[in-house]
KENUDREN-916438 format. One record per atom (N, C-alpha, C, O): x, z, y; residue in one letter. Coordinates in Angstrom, 3 decimals. Example, Ala and Ser with C-alpha at 12.3 -4.5 7.8 and 13.67 -1.06 7.14 Angstrom:
KENUDREN-916438
+----------+----------+----------+------+
:       xx :       zz :       yy : rest :
+----------+----------+----------+------+
:   13.190 :    7.800 :   -5.690 :    A :
:   12.300 :    7.800 :   -4.500 :    A :
:   13.200 :    7.800 :   -3.300 :    A :
:   14.236 :    8.465 :   -3.319 :    A :
:   12.850 :    7.080 :   -2.250 :    S :
:   13.670 :    7.140 :   -1.060 :    S :
:   12.900 :    7.870 :    0.030 :    S :
:   13.409 :    8.039 :    1.138 :    S :
+----------+----------+----------+------+
END
This chain:
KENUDREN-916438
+----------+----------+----------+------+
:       xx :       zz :       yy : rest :
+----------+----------+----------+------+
:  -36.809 :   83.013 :  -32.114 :    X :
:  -35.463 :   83.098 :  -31.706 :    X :
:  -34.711 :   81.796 :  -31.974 :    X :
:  -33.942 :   81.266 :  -31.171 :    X :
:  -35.032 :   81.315 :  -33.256 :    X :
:  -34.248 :   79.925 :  -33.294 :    X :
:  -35.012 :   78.671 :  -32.679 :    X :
:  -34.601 :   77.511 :  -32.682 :    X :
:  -36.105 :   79.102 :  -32.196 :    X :
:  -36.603 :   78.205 :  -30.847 :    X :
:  -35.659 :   77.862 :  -29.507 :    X :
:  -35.272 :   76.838 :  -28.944 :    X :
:  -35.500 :   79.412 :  -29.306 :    X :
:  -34.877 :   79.840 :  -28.077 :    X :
:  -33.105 :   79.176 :  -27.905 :    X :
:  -32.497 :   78.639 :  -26.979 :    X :
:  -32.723 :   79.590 :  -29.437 :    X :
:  -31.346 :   79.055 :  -29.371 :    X :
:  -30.922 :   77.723 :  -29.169 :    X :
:  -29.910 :   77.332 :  -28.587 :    X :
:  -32.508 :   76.567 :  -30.143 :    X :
:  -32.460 :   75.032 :  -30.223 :    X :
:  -32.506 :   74.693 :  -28.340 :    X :
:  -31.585 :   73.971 :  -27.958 :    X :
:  -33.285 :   75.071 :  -27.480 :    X :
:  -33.357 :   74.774 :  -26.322 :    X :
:  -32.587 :   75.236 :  -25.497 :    X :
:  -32.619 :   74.658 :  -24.410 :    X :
:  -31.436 :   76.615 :  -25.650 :    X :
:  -30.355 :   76.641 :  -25.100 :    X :
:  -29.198 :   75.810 :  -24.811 :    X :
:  -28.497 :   75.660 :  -23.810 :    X :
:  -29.204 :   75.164 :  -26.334 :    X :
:  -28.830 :   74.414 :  -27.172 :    X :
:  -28.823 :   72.787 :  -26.247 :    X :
:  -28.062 :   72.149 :  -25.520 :    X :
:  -29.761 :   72.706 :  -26.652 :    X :
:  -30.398 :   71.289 :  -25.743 :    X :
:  -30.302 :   71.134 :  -23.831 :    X :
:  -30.545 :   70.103 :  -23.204 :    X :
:  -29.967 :   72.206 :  -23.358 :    X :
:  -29.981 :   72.649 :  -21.917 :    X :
:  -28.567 :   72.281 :  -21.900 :    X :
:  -28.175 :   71.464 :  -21.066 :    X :
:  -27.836 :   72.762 :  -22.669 :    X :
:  -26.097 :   72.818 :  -22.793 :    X :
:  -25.744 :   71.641 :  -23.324 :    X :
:  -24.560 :   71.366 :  -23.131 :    X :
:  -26.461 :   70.726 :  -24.022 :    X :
:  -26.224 :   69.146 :  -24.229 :    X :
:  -26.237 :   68.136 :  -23.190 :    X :
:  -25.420 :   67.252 :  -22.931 :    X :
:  -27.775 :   68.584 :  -22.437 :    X :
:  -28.395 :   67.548 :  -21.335 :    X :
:  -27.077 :   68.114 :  -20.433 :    X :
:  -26.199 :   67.256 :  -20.333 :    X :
:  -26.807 :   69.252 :  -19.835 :    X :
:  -25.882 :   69.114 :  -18.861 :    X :
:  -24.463 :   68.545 :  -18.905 :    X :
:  -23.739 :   68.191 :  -17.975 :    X :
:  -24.203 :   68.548 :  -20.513 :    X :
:  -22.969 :   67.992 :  -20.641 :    X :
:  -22.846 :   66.256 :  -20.923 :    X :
:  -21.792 :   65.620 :  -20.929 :    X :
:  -24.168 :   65.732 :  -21.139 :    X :
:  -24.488 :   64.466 :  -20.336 :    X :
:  -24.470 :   63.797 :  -19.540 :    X :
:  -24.080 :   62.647 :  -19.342 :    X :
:  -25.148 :   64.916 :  -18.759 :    X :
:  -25.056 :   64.115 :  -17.283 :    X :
:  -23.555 :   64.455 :  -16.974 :    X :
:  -22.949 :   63.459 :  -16.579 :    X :
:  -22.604 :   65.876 :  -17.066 :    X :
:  -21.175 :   65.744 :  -16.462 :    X :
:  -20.339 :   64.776 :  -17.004 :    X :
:  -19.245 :   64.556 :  -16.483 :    X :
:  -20.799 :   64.040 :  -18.200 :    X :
:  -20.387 :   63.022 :  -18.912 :    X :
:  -20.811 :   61.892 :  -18.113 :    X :
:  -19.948 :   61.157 :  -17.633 :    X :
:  -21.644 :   61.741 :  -17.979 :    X :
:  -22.447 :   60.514 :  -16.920 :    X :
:  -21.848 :   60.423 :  -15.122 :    X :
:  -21.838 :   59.481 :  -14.329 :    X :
:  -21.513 :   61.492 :  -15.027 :    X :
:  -20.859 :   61.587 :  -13.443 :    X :
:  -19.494 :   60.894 :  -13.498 :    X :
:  -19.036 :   60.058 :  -12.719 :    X :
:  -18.778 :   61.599 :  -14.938 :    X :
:  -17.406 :   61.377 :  -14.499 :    X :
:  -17.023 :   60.011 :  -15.023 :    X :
:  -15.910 :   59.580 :  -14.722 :    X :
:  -18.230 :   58.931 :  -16.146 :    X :
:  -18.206 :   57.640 :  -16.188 :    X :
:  -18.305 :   56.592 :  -14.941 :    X :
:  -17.967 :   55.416 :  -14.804 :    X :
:  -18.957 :   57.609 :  -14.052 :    X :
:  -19.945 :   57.018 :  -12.725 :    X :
:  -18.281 :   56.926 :  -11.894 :    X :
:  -17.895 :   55.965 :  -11.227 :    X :
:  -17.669 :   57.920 :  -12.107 :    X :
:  -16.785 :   58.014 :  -11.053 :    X :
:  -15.417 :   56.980 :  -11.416 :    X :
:  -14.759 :   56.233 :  -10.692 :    X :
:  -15.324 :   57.321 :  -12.917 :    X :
:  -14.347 :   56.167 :  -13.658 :    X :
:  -14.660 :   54.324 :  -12.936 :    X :
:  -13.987 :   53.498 :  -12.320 :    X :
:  -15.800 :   54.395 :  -13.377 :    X :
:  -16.098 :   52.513 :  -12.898 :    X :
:  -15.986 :   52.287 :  -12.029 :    X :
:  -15.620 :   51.123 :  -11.870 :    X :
:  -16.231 :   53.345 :  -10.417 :    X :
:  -16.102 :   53.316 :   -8.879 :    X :
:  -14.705 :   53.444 :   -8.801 :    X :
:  -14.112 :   52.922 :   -7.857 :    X :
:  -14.101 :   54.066 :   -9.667 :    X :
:  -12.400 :   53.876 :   -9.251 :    X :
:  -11.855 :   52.900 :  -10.260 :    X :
:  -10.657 :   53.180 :  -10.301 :    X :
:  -12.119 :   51.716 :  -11.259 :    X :
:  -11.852 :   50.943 :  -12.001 :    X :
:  -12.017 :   49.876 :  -11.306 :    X :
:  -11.155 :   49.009 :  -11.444 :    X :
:  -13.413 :   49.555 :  -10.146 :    X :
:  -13.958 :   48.435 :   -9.411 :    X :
:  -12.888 :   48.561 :   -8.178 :    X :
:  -12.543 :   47.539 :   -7.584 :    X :
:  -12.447 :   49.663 :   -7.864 :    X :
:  -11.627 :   49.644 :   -6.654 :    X :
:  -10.468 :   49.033 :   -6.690 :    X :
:  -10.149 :   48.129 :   -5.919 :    X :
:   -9.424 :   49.713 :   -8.025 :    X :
:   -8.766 :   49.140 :   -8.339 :    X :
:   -8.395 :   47.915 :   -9.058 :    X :
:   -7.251 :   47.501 :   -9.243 :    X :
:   -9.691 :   47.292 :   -9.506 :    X :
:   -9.495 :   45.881 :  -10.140 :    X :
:   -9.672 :   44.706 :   -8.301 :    X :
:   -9.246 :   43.553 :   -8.228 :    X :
:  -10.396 :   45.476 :   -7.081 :    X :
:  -10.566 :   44.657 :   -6.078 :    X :
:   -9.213 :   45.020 :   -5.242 :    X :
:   -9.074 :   44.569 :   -4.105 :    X :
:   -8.620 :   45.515 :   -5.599 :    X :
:   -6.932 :   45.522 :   -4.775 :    X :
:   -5.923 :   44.644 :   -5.757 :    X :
:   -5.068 :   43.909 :   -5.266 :    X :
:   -6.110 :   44.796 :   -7.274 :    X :
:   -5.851 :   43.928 :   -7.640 :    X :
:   -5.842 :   42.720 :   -7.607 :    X :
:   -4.776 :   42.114 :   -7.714 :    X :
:   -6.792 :   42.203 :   -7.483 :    X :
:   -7.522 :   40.351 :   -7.317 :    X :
:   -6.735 :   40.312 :   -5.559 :    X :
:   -5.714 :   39.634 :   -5.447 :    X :
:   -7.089 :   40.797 :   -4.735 :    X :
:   -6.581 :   41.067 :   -3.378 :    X :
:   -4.953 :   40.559 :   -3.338 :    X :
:   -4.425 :   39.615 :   -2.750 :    X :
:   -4.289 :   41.828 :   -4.410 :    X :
:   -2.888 :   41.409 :   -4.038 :    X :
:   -2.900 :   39.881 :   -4.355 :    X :
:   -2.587 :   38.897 :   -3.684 :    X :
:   -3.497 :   40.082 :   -5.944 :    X :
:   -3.451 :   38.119 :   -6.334 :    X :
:   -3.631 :   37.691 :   -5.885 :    X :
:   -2.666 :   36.930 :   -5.813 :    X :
:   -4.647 :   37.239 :   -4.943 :    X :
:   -4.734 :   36.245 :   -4.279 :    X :
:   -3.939 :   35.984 :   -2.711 :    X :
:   -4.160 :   35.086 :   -1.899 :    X :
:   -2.709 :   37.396 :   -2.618 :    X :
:   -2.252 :   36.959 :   -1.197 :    X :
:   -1.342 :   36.769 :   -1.768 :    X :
:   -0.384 :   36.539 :   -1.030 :    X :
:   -1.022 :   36.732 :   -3.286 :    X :
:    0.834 :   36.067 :   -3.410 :    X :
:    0.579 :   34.661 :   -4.483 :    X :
:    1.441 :   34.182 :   -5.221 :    X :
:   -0.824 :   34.181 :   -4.333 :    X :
:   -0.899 :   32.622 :   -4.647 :    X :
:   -0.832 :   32.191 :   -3.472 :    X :
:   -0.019 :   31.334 :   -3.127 :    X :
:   -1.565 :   32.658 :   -2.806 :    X :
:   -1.591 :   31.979 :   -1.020 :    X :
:   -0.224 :   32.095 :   -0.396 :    X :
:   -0.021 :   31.281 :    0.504 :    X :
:    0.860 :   33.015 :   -0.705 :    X :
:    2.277 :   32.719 :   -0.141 :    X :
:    2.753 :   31.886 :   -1.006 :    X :
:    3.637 :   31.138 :   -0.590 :    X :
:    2.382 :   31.774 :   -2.255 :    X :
:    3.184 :   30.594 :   -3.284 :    X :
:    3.315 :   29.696 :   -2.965 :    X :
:    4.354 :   29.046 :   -2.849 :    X :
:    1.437 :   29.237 :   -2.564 :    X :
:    1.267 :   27.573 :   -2.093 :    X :
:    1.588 :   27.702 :   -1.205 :    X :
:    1.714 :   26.555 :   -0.775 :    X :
:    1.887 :   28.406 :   -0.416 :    X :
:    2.399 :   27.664 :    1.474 :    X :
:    3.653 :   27.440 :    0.923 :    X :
:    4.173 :   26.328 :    1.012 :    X :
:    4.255 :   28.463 :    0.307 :    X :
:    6.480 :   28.224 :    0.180 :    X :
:    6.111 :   26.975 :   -0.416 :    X :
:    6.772 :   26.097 :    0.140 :    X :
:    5.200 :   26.392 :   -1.478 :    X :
:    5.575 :   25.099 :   -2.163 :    X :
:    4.895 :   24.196 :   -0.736 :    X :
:    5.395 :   23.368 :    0.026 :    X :
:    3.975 :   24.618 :   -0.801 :    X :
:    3.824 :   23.390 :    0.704 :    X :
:    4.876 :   23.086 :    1.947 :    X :
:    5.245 :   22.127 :    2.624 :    X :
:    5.036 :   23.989 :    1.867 :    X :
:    6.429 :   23.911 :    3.283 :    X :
:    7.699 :   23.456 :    2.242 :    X :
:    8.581 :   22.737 :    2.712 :    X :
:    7.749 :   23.741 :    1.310 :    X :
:    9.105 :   22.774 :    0.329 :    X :
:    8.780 :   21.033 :    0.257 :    X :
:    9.497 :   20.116 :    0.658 :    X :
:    7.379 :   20.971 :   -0.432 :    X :
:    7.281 :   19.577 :   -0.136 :    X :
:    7.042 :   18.829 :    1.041 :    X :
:    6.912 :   17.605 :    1.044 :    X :
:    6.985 :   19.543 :    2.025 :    X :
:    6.779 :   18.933 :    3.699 :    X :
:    8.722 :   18.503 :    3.794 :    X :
:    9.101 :   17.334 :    3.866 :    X :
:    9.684 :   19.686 :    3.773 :    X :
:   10.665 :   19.323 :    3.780 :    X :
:   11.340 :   17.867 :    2.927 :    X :
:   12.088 :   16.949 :    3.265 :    X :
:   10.566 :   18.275 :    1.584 :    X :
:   11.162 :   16.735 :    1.242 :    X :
:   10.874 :   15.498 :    0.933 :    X :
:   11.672 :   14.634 :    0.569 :    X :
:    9.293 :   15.363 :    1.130 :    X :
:    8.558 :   14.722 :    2.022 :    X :
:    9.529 :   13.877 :    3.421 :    X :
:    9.769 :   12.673 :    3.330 :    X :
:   10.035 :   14.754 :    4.728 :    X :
:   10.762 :   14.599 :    5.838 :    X :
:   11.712 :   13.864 :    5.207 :    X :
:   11.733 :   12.639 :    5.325 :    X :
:   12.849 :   14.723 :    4.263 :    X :
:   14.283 :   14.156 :    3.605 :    X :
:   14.146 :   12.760 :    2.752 :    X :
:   15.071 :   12.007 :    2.446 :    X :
:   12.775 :   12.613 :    2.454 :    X :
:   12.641 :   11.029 :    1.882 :    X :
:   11.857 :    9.967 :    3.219 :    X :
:   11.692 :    8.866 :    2.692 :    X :
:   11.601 :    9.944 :    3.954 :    X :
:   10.941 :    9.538 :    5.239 :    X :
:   12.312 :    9.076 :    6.024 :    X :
:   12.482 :    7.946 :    6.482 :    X :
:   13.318 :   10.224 :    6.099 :    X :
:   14.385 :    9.945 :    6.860 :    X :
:   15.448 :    8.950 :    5.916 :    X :
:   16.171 :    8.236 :    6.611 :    X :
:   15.624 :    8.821 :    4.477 :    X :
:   15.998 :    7.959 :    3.763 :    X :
:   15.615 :    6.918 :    4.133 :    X :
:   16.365 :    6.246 :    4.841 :    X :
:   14.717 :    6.580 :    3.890 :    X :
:   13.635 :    5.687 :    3.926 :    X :
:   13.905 :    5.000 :    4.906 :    X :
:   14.446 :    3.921 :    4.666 :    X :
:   13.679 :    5.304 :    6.111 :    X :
:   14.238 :    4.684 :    7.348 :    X :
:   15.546 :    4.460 :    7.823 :    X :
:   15.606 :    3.718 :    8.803 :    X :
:   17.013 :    5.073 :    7.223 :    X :
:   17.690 :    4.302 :    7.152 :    X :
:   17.706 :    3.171 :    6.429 :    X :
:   18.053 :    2.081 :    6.883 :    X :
:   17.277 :    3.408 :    5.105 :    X :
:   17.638 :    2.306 :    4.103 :    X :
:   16.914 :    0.872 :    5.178 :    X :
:   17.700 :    0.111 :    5.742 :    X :
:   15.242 :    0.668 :    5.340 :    X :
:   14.838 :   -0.099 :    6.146 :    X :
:   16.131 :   -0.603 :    7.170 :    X :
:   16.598 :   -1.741 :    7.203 :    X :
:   16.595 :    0.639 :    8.037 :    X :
:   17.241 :   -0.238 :    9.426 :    X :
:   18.615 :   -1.032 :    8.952 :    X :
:   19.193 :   -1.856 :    9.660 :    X :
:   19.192 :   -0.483 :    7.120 :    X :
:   20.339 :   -1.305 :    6.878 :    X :
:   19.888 :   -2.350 :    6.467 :    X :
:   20.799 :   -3.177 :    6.502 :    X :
:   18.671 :   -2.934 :    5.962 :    X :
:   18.113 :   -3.825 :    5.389 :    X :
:   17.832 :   -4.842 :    6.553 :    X :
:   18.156 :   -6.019 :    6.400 :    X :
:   17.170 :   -4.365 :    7.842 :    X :
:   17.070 :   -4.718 :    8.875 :    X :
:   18.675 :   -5.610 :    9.931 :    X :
:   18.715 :   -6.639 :   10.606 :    X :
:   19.534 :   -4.769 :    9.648 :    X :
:   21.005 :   -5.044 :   10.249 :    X :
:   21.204 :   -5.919 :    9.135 :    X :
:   21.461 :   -7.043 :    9.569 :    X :
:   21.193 :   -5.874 :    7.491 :    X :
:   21.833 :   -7.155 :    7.121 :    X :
:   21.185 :   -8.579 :    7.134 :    X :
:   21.796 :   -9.638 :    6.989 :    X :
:   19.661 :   -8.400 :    7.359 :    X :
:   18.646 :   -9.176 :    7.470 :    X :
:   19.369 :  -10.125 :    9.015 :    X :
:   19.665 :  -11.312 :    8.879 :    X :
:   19.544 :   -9.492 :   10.223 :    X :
:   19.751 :  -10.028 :   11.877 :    X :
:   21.286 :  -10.920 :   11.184 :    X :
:   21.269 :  -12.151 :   11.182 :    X :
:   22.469 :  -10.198 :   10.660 :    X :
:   23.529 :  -10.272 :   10.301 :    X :
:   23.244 :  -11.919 :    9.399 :    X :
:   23.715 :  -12.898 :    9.978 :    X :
:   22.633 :  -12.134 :    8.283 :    X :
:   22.253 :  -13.263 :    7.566 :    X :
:   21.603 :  -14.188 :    8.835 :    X :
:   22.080 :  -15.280 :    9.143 :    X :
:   20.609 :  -13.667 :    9.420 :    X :
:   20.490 :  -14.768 :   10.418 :    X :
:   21.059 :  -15.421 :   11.459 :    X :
:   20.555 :  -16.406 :   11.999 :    X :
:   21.983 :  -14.971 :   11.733 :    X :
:   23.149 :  -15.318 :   12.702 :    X :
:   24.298 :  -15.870 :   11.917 :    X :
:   24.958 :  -16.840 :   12.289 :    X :
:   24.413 :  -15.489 :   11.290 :    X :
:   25.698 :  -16.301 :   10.050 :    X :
:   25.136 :  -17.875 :    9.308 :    X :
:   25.664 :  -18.948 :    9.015 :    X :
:   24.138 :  -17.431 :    9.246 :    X :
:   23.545 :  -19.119 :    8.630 :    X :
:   21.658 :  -19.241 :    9.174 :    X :
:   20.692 :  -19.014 :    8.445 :    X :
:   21.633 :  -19.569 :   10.318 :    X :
:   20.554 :  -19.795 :   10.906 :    X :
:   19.362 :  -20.962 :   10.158 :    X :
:   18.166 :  -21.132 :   10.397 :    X :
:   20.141 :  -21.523 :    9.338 :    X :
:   18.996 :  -23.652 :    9.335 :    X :
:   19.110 :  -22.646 :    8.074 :    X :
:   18.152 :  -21.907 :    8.303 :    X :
:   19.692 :  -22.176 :    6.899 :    X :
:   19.369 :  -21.191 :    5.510 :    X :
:   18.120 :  -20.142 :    5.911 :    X :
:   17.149 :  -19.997 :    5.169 :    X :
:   18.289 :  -19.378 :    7.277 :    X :
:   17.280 :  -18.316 :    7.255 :    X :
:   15.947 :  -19.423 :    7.944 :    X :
:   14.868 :  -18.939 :    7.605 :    X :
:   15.805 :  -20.330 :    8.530 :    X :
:   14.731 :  -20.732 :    8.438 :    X :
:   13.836 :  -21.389 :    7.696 :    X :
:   12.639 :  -21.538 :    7.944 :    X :
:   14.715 :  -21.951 :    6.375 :    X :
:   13.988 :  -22.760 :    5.588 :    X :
:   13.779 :  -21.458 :    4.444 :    X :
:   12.898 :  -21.710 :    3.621 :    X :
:   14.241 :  -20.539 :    4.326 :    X :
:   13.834 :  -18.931 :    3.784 :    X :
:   12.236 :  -18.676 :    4.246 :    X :
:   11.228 :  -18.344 :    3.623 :    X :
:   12.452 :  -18.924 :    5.325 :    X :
:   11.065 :  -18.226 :    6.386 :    X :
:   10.335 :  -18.995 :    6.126 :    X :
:    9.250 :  -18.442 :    5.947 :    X :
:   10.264 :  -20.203 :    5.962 :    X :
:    9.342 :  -21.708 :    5.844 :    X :
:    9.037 :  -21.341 :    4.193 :    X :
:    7.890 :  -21.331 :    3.745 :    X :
:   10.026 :  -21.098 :    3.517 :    X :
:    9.250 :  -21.165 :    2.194 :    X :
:    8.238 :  -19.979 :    2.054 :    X :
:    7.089 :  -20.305 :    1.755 :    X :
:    8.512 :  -18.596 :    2.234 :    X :
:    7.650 :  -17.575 :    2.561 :    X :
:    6.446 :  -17.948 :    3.066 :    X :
:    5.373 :  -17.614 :    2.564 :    X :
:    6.576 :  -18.668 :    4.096 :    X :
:    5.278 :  -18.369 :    4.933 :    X :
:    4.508 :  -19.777 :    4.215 :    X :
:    3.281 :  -19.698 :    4.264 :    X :
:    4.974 :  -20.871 :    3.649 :    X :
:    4.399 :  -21.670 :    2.559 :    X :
:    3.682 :  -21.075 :    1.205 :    X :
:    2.503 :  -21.361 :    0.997 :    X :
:    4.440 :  -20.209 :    0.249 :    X :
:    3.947 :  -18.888 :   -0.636 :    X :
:    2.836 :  -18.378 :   -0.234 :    X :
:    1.868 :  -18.390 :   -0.994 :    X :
:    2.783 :  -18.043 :    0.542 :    X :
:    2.076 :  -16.828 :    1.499 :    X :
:    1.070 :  -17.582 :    1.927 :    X :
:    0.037 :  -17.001 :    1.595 :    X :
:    0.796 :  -18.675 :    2.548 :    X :
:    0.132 :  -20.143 :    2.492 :    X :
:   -0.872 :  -19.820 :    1.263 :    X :
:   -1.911 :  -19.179 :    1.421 :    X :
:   -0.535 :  -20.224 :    0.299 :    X :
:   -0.842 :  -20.568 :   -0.999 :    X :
:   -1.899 :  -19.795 :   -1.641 :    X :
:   -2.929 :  -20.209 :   -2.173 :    X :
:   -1.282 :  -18.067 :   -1.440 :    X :
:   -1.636 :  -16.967 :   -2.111 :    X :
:   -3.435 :  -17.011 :   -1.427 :    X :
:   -4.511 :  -17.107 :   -2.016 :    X :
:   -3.108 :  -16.899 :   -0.039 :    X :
:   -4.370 :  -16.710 :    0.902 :    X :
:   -4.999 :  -17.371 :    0.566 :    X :
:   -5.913 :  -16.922 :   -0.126 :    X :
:   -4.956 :  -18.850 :    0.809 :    X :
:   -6.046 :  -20.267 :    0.137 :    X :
:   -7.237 :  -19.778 :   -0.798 :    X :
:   -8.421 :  -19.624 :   -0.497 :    X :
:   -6.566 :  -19.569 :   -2.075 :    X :
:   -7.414 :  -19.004 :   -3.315 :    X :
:   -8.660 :  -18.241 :   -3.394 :    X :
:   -9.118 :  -17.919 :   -4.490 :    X :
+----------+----------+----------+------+
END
């Protein structure tokens, strides 16, 4: 009889094993699901991050480009402006430059 009871016993262990083993089985299949919607969302709100920062530095990127090219065309207007006001000054300017510049290349 206390045969009978040890292997009842043991019948009522093994099954509560394996329902132990199913509902681990079922835990990790819904832990893997939800850790891959996780990583998912992450990675579609780094990918909107870097575009908003990419499209921010494209904008000011543009806003220094467009600086940039005024500053050049005032540099440009006082540059024409000096040469017309004192012409025999802006050429012996140009003569020494391109003498410098001469020099540098040689070497």
């Amino acid at each position: 009889m206390a045969a009978a009871t040890r292997a009842g016993t043991a019948q009522r262990d093994v099954a509560q094993l394996e329902a132990d083993i199913a509902a681990l089985k079922a835990d990790v299949e819904r832990l893997t699901a939800d850790l891959a919607a996780t990583s998912e969302h992450g990675f579609g709100a780094a990918k909107r991050a870097a575009a908003q920062g990419a499209e921010q530095l494209k904008v000011q990127g543009e806003a220094a480009l467009d600086s940039l090219k005024t500053n050049a065309k005032d540099i440009e207007a006082q540059v024409i402006a000096n040469v017309h006001e004192k012409p025999i000054t802006s050429l012996a300017i140009a003569a020494g430059v391109g003498f410098f510049f001469a020099l540098l290349t040689r070497r």
